[in-house]
N, C-alpha and C positions, 0 to 999 in steps of 0.2 A: 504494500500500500504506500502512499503519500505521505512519507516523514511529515512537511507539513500540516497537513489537512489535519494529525491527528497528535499534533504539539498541543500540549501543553503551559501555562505558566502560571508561578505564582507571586503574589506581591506581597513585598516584606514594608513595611514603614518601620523607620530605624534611624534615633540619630547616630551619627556615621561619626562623630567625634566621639562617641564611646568605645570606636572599633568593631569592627566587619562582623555581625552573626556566624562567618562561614567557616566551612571544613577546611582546613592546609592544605592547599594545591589545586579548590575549587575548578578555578577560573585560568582561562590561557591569557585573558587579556581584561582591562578595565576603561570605560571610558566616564569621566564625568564632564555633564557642561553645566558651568556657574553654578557650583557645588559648594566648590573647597574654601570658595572668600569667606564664608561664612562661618568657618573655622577659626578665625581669627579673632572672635570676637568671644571675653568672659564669658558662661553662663551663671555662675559664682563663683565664689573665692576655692570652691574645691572641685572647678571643674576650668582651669585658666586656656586662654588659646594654646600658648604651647602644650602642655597635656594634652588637651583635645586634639592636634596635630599630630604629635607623638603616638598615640592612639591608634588615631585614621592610620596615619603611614605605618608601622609595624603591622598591624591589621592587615592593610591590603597585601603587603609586601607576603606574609603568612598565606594570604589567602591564593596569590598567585602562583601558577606551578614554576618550576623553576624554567628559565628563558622567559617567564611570560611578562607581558610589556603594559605600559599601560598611560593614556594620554587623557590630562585632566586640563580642558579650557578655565580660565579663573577671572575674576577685575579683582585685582589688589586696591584697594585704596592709594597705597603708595609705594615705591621701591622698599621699604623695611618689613612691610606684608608679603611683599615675594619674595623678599629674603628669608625670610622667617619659615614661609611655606618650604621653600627648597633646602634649608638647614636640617628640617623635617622628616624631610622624605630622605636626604644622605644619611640622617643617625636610623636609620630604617632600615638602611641596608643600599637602597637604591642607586644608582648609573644613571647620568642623565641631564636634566638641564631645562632652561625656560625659555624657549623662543617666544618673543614680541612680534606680532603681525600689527602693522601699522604702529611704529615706534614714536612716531613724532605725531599724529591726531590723537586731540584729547576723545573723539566721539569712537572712533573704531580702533581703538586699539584693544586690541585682544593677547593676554598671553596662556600662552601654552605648557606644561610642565611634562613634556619628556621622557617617559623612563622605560 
């Protein structure tokens, strides 16, 4: 029969700075778009951005099999939010890096993170 036709799927809601629900080596690949900014910000004093970044990235990095890759579009507020992010994702384990599409517009610039 039709792989397709007889997919299924399920839906998880989850905040994602607690770290991934998933089994070790889940996923071959991850993508997020305008996810991770939001990471950056307290939810309280015992859940701070970093922590919650630390979290998300160790999580993903866990949840991706090995080789697997994974490309998270983001709006930083500022260069020290994407510093921050990418600082993140290195103590995680990750390779990789943040390309800027559209570096010098303040309306379309988009970055990308890499891994």
């Amino acid at each position: 029969g039709d792989r397709a036709a007889n997919a299924t799927a399920e839906l998880l809601e989850h905040d994602m700075g607690l770290g991934l629900p998933f089994r070790d080596g889940a996923f071959d690949g991850a993508v997020s778009v305008s996810a991770l900014q939001w990471l950056c910000y307290d939810n309280d004093a015992a859940s701070s951005a970093p922590r919650r970044l630390n979290r998300f990235f160790a999580s993903l990095y866990r949840c991706l099999r090995a080789g697997g890759r994974a490309a998270l579009q983001f709006y930083p507020e500022n260069d020290a939010q994407a510093a921050l992010i990418a600082a993140a994702a290195q103590r995680a384990g990750f390779a990789g890096g943040v390309v800027v599409d559209f570096p010098r517009s303040t309306k379309a610039r988009k970055h990308y993170l890499c891994l």
